[in-house]
N, C-alpha and C positions, 0 to 999 in steps of 0.2 A: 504493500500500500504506500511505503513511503508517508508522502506529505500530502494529506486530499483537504479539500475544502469544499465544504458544503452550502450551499447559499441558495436562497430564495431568489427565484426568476420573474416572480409578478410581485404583487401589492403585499404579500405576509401570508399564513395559514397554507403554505402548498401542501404541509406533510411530511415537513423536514425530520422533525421527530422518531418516523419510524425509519425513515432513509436514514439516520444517524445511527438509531438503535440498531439496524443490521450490522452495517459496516464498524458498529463501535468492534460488536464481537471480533474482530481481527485487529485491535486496534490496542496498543500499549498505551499513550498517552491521548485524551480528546481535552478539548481547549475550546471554552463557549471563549469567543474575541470580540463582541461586541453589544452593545445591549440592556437592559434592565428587565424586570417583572413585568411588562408591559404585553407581552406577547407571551402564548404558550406552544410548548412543543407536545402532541399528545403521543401515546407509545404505548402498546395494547402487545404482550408478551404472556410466558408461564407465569409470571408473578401477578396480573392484573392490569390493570387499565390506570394511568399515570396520566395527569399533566402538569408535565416541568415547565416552570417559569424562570428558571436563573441555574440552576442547575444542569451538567451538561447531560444529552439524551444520550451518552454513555456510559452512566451509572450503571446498567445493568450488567456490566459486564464486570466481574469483579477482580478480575486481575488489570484493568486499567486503569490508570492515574486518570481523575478528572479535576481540571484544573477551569475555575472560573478567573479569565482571564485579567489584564491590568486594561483592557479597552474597554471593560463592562463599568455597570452602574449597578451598589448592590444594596437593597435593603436589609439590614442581617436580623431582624424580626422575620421579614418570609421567607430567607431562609432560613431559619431554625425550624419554623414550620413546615417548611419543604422537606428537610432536615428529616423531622419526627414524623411526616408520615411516610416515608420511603420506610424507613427503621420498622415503625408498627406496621410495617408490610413483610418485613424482613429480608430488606433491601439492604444489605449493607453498605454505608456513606464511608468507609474506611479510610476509602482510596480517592476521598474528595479535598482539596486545597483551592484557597482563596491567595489570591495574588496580592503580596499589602499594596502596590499601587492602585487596584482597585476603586473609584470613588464612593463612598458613601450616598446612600441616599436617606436621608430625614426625615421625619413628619413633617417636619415645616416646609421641605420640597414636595411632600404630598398635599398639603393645604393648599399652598402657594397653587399649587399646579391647578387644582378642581376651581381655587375664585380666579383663576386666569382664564381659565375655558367657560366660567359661569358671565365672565365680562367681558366673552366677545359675543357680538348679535351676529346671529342668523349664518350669513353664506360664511361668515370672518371666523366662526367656531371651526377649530383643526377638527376635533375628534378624537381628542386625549385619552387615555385610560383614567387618565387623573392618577397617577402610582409614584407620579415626583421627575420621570426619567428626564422631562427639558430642564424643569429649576435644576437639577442634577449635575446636567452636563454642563448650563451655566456656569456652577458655581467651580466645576474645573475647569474651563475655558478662561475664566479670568481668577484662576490661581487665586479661589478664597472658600473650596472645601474642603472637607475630610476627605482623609482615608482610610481605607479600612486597615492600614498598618499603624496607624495610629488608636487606635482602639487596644491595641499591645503596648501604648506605649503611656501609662495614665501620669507620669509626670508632667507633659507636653499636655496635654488632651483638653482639660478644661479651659486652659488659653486660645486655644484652636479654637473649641467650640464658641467659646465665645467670641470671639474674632468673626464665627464663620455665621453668626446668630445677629451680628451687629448689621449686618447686609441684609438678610431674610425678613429680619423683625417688619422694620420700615414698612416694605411690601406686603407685608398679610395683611397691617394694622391697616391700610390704604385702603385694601379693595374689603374690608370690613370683617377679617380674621382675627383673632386672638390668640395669638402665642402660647404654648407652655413656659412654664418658670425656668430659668436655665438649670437650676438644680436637679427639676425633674428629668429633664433632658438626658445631664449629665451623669445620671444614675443608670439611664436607660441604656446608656452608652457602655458605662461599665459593668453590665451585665452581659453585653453583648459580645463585650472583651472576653470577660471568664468564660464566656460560653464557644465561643468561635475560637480563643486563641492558639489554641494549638495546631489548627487547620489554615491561619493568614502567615503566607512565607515568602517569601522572596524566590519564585517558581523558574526563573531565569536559568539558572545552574541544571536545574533537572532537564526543561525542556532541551538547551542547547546539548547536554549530553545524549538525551534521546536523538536528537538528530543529528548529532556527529556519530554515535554509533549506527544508523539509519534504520530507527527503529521505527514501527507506524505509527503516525501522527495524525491523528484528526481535527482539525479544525472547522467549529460549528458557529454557525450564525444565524441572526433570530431577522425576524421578518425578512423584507424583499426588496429589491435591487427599487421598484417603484416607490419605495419612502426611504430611499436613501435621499441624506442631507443635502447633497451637491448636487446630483441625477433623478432626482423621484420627483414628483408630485407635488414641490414645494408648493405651498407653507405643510401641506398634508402630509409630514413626512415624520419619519423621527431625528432625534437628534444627534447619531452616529451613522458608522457608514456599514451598510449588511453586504457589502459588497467583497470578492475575494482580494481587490485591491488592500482593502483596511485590514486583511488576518491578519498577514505577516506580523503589521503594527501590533495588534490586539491580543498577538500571540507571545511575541516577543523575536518573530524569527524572519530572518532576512528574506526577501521576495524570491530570490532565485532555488527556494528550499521547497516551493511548492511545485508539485509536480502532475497534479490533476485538480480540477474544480468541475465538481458537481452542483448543476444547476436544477433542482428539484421547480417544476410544475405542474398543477393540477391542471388533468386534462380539460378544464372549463375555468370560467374565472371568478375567484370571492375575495374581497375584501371588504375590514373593518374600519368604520369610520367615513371621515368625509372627503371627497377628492375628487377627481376626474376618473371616470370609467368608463368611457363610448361603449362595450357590449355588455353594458347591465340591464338585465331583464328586470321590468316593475311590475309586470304583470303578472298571471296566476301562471307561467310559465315559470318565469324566475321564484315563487313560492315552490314549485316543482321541484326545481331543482337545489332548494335550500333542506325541502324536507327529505328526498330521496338520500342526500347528501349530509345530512345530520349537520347543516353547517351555522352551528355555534361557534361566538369567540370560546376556547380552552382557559383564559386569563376573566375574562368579565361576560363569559356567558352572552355577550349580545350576537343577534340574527346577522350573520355576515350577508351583504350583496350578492348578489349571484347572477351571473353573465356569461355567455360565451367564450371563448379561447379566444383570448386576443394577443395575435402574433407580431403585433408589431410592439408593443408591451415585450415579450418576450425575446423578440430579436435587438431594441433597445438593450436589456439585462444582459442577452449574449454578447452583445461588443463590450459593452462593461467589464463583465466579466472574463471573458474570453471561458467558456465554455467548456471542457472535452469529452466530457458527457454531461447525458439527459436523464431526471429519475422522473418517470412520468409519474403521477398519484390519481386514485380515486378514478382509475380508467372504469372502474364498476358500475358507477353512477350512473353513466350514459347508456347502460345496457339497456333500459326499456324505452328510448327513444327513437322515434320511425327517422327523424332527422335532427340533423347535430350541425347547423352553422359553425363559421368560424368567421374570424374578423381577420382580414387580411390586410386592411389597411385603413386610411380614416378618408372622411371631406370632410374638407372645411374650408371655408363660403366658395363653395364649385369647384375647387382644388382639390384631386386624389394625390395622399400625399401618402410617405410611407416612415415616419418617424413620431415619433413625439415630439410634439409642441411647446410653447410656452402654455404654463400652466392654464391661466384663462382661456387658452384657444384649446388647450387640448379639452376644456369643458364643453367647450362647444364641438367637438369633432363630432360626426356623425361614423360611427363604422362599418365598413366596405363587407357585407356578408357574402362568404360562398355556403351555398349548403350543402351537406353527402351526406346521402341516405344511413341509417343506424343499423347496427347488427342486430337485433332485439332476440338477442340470445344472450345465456349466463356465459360471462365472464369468469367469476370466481374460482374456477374449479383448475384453471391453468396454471403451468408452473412453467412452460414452455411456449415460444410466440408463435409457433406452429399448433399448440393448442387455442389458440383464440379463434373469432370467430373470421371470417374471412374481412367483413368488415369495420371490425377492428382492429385489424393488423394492417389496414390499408392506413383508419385513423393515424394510428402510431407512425407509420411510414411517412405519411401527412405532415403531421404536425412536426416531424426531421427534420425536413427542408424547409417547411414555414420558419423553424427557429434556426437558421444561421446551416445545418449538416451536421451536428455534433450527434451520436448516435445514444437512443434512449437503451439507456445499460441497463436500468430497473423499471419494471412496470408494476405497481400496483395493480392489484384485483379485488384488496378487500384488506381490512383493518390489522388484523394479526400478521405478524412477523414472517409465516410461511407463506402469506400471502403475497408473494413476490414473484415476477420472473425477470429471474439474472442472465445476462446476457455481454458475453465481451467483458467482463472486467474482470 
């Protein structure tokens, strides 16, 4: 396996989760690189049915290191709770470390975050979880937060915090918040110390020896290349990069150490929150394909959009990324559809274009649908692409070349872990 990288190719929710969880199984060390609680990864194994939010989706595996990385944003109340229910699963976290560069995230970047979204109107609302991850990454951008290596370190800690409290306060009190007391804070802190300290380390040394000995490395990342910071859907976006360019950073490992990226998409399109989506279905078709498709947020439970495959979405993520495989998800879904569009490209005001837009224009794109007929046969039962049906093996061949050539190495057929067919890797 070497160095793989895992990354979302649309808006977030493709199903990264259980494409991690296979691949963790051959995997010494996995590395979430970027990210907060914001998003979940769900992962349905022997042990049960899991949704990790900060935790890497190669916990299951228990001879590898899982390292939450120094590019994440971490709450250490969800995870402790993360923590305890893997354990009351009997899940062993043994083999889990926290990186001290890490950022911290706060209650008070949790408040701050919900009266920021409660104080924008209408179209101006992002679509937040409200979990703190933008006041978060703020407060490391201009070098005035914690981190989670300072939680080991309680001589430092209360000058920090209050240094980092002197910034936050202002802002709650503004948009009509009220603070905790710093004392309670600072309790809450050092319990979080006692409780995590033996797991926050300076993960540098481990990982570069893992890959000077060229052991397998996984690197995981949470939502999609379409709310990346710089490339997605600004403002509708998060506030790191899900992209394979940012691992390296978030990992700690030079670019030239990656040796494959895997761009995981669901064969149709959901996203959470508010943004641009030209093939989103509003009508009792898109409820179709929300229900057939169980498509919940994993993190906050809300009804995800649901649209079409939209490939120019996806061929966007593959130049991003650069690609070398494809993990398709949720090919199962479309099985009892007589026909399955695809978005092949957009208009906008009489102009077929084939890229993504600036934000407001790409709100307005109209998308370019082909349609081909459905297989309306069970998928589930293949483990082989010669077992599918004839046309969903054309789908898959399909949606190849719509996304750039990069060849779909995994096909989902259904929720559990042997529900896969591998192919070329």
């Amino acid at each position: 396996m070497a160095v793989t990288v895992v990354v979302g190719a649309q808006w977030g929710d493709e199903g990264k989760g259980r494409i991690v969880d296979w691949l963790a199984q051959q995997a010494d060390l996995v590395i979430r690189f970027q990210g907060g609680d914001n998003a979940g990864h769900t992962v349905i194994n022997a042990a049960g049915r899991f949704a990790l939010h900060i935790i890497p989706s190669g916990i299951f595996n228990p001879a590898a290191v899982c390292i939450i990385g120094a590019g994440t944003v971490v709450d250490p109340g969800g995870l402790l709770n993360e923590i305890g229910i893997l354990e009351a699963a009997g899940v062993s976290t043994a083999g889990l470390l926290v990186d001290e560069r890490a950022t911290l995230v706060l209650a008070e970047h949790r408040q701050l975050d919900a009266l920021q979204e409660d104080a924008r109107a209408g179209q101006a609302r992002i679509g937040t979880t409200r979990r703190g991850i933008g006041p978060a990454y703020a407060d490391k951008a201009s070098r005035t937060g914690l981190r989670m290596g300072d939680l080991t370190r309680p001589a430092t800690l209360a000058g920090k915090l209050a240094r980092c409290l002197e910034r936050l306060r202002p802002q709650i009190l503004a948009l009509g918040g009220q603070p905790a007391p710093l004392d309670e804070r600072l309790a809450e802190l050092s319990a979080w110390g006692d409780a995590l300290g033996a797991r926050i380390v300076d993960t540098l040394p481990r990982v570069h020896a893992a890959n000077d000995a060229g052991r397998a490395i996984l690197l995981e990342g949470q939502l999609g290349a379409l709310r990346d910071l710089d490339w997605g859907t600004w403002p509708h976006v998060t506030s790191s990069h899900p992209i394979a360019g940012a691992a390296a950073v978030g990992a700690g490992l030079p670019p030239q150490a990656i040796d494959r990226v895997v761009g995981v998409v669901k064969a149709y399109t959901t996203a959470v929150g508010a943004g641009p989506m030209p093939t989103e279905l509003l009508g009792a078709e898109g409820d179709r394909l929300r229900d057939v498709g169980a498509e919940y947020g994993a993190t906050t439970g809300r009804p995800r959009r649901c649209g079409w495959f939209d490939a120019v979405a996806v061929r966007h993520a593959a130049r991003l990324n650069g690609f070398t495989h494809l993990a398709l998800t949720k090919l199962d879904v479309l099985d009892a559809f007589a026909e399955i569009p695809v978005g092949v490209g957009y208009r906008l005001d009489g102009e077929a274009i084939d890229r993504v837009p600036w934000p407001e224009d790409h709100a307005r794109a109209a998308p370019i649908l082909e349609t081909a007929p459905g297989w309306q046969a069970p998928t589930t039962a293949a483990r082989h692409l010669d077992e599918l049906p004839a046309g969903a093996r054309a789908y898959v061949e399909r949606l190849e070349r719509l996304c750039g050539g990069a060849p779909a190495a995994f096909i989902s057929v259904g929720p559990a872990r042997d529900q896969l067919i591998v192919r070329g890797w």
